[in-house]
C-alpha positions in Angstrom: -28.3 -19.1 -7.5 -26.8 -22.5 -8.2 -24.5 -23.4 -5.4 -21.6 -21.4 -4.4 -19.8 -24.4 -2.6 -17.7 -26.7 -4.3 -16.6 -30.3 -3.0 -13.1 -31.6 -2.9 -13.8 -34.5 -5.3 -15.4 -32.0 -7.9 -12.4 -29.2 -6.9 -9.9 -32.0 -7.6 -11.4 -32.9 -11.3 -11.8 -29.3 -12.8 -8.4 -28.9 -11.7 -7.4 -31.2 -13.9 -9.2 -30.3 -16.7 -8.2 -26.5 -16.7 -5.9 -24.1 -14.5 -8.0 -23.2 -11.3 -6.4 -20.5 -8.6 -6.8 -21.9 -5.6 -7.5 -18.6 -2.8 -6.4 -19.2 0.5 -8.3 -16.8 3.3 -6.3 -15.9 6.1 -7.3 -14.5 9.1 -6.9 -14.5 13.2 -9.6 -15.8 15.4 -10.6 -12.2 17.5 -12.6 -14.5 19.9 -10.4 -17.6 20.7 -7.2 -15.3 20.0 -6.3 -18.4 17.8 -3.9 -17.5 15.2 -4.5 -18.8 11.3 -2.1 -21.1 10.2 0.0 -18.9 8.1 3.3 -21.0 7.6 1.6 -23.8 7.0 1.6 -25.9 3.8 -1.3 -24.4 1.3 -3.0 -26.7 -1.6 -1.9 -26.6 -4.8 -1.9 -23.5 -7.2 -2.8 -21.0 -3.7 -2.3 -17.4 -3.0 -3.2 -15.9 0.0 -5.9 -13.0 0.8 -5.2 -12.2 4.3 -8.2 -10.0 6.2 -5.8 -9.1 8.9 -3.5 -7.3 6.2 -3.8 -6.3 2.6 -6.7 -7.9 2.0 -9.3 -5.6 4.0 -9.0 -1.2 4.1 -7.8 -0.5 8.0 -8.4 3.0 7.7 -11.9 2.7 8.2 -10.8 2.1 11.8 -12.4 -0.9 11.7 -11.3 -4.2 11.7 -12.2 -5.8 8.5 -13.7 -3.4 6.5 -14.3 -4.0 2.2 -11.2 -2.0 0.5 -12.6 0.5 -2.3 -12.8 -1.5 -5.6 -9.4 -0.1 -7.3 -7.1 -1.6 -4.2 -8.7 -4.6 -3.9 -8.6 -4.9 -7.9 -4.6 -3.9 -7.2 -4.2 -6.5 -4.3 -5.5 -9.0 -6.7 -3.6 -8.6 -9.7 -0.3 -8.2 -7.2 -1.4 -12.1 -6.2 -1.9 -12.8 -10.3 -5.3 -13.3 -10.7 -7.4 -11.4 -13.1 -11.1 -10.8 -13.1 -10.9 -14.2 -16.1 -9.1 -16.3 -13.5 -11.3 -19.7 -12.0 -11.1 -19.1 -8.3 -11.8 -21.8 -5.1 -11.7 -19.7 -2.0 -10.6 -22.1 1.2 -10.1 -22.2 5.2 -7.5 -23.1 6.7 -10.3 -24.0 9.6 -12.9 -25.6 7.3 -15.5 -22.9 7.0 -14.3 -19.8 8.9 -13.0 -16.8 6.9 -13.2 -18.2 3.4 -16.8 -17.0 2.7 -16.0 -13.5 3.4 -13.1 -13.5 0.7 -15.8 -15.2 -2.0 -18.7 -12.3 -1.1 -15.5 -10.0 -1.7 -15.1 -11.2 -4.8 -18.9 -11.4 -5.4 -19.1 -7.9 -4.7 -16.7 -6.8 -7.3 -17.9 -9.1 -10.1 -15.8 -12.3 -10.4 -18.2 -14.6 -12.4 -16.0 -18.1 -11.6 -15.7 -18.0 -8.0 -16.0 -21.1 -5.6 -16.4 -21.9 -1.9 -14.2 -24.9 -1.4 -16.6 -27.2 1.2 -15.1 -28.5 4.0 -11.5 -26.1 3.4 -7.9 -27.5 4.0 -8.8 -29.8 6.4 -11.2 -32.2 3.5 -8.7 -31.8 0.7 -6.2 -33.1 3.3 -8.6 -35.9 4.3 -8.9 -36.8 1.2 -5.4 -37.8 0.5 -5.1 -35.4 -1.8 -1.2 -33.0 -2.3 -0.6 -29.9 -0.2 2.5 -28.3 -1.8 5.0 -25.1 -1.1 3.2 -21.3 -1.6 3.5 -20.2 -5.1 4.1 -16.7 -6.5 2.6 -15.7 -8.8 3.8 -12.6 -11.6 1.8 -9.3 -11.1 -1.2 -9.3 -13.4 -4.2 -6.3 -14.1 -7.6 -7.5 -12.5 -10.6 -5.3 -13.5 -13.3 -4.8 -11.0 -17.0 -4.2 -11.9 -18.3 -3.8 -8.9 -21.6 -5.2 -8.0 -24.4 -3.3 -5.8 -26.7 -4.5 -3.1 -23.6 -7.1 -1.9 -22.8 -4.5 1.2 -24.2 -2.3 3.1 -23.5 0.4 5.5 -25.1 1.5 8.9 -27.1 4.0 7.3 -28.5 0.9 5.6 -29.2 -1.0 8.8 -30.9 2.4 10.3 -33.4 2.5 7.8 -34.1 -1.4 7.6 -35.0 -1.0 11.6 -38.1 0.6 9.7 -38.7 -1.7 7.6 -39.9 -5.9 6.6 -35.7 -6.0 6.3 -34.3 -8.5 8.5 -31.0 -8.1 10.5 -29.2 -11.6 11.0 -27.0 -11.6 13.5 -24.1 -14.3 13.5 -22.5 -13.8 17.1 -23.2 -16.6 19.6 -25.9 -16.1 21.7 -24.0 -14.8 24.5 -22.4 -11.8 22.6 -26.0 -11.3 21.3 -28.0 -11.3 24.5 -25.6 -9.2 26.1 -24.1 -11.5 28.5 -20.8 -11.5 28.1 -18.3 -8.5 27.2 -17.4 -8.1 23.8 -14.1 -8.9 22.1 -12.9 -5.2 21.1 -12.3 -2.6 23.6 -14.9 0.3 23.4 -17.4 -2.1 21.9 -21.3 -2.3 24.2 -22.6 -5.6 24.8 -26.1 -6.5 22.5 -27.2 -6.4 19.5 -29.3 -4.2 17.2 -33.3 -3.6 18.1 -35.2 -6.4 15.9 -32.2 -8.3 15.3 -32.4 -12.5 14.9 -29.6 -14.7 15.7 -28.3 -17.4 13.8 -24.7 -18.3 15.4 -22.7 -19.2 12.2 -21.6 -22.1 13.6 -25.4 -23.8 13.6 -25.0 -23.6 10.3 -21.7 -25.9 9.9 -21.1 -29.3 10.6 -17.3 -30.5 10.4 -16.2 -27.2 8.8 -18.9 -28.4 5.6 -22.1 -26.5 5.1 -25.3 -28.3 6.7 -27.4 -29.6 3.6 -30.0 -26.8 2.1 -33.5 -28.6 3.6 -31.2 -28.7 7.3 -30.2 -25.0 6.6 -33.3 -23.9 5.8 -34.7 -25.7 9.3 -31.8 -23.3 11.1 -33.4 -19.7 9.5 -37.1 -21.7 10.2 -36.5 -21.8 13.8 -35.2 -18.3 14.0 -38.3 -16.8 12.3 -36.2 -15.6 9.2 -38.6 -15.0 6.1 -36.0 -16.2 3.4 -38.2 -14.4 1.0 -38.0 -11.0 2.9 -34.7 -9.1 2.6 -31.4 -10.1 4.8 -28.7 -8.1 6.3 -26.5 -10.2 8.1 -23.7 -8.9 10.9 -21.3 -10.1 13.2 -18.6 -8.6 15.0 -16.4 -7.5 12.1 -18.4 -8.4 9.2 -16.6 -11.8 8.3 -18.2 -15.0 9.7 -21.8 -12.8 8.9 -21.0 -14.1 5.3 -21.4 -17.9 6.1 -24.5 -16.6 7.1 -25.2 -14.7 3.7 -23.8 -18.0 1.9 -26.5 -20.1 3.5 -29.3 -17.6 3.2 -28.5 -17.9 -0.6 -27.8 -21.4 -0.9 -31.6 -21.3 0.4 -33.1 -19.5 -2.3 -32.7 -15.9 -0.5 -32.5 -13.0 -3.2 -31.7 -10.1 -1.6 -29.5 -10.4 1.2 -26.4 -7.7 1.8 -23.7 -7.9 4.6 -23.3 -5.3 7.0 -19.6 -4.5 6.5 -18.7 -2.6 9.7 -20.8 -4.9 11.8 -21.3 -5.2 15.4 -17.6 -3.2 15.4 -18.6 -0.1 13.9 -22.4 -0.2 15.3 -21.6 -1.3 19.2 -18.7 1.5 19.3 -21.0 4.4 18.1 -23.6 5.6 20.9 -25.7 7.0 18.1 -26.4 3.8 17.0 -29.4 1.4 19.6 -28.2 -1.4 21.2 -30.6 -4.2 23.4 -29.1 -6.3 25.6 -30.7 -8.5 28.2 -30.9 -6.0 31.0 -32.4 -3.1 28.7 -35.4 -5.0 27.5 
């Protein structure tokens, strides 16, 4: 695929060649406790998907899980985009949340869709206008929804069997086991086979490590880019930095486990490894 990230400097000059939407993603850090920086002031042109409220289905039980195609196509036409409308998803972090709201809108089709490198924090350095939120009039978005961007834990069962590779993006102490999870009810480990790749290895300054340095990352943790990906996390949200990167690398097939290390720690169906089990 050609890039999914887009620099400021390039943001900046489309911007003022045609009307660009500029998506803010919103959401809580579970593991520092850190609240986003919702009152804040957004770039130019933003709305807001926020993954702590409309902007994921919370009757899954779970914490971030993919809304059905039809409300997320409502949620965006209520922030007045449409599936025609040029999109740059940004953090208010850097890299963070943002690449979960652009594999959203992956998964349901949206052709012009950007990763904005860097987030908030590189427009800002570079001098360039933060403004008031806008609203925006209620438009109709129409989904066409993509297979193969998600997948469930029935998924991840079967690719235990298989050349499939699970990704994990936790730190290493949530993989190994060593420290207690973030969410009550929630086993320490990870899944049998599973690789870790922190997401944060894969960042530099809230911007994307260059491709040959990202491919180095999955080298040393005896990913096969050419093999098929699954990537999790806790709740299924920094695991897409991790699916951005794998693609920025040439990857083809590579899916994100939507429920995550949420839905798959908290079930005792499901095996978990940890440290002390191996």
């Amino acid at each position: 695929m050609t890039s999914a990230l887009i620099s400021v400097g390039d943001l900046a000059n489309i911007m003022q060649q045609k009307p660009v939407t500029l998506v803010r993603a919103l959401m809580d850090d579970p593991v520092s406790k850190t609240p986003d920086a919702r009152n804040a002031m957004v770039l130019p042109a933003s709305v807001d998907i926020d993954l702590d409220g409309d902007g994921s289905d919370h009757t899954t039980g779970f914490p971030h899980s993919m809304p059905s195609a039809d409300a997320f196509a409502i949620y965006l036409g209520n922030q007045g985009i449409t599936a025609d409308t040029p999109i740059a998803v940004y953090d208010t972090r850097g890299m963070y949340s943002a690449p979960r709201v652009w594999w959203m809108l992956k998964a349901i089709g949206h052709q012009d869709v950007y990763l904005l490198d860097g987030g908030q924090p590189a427009w800002e350095n570079a001098g360039l206008p933060i403004s008031e939120q806008q609203q925006y009039g209620k438009l109709t978005y129409q989904a066409t929804p993509r297979p193969g961007w998600f997948a469930n834990s029935s998924a991840v069962l079967q690719a235990l069997n298989t050349d499939a590779q699970l990704v994990d993006a936790r730190n290493s102490l949530r993989f190994k086991g060593e420290v207690p999870e973030p969410r009550q009810g929630v086993r320490s480990g990870h899944m049998p086979g599973a690789y870790n790749v922190p997401f944060d290895t894969l960042l530099k300054n809230g911007h994307f490590l260059a491709k040959e340095e990202l491919k180095k990352v999955f080298e040393q943790a005896n990913i096969n880019l050419d093999k098929p990906i699954i990537c999790t996390c806790g709740s299924g949200v920094t695991a897409c930095i991790v699916g951005v990167a794998a693609l920025m690398c040439g990857a083809t097939q590579v899916s994100i486990y939507d429920g995550s290390w949420s839905e798959w720690g908290a079930d005792i169906q499901f095996p978990v490894v940890n440290d002390h089990t191996k």
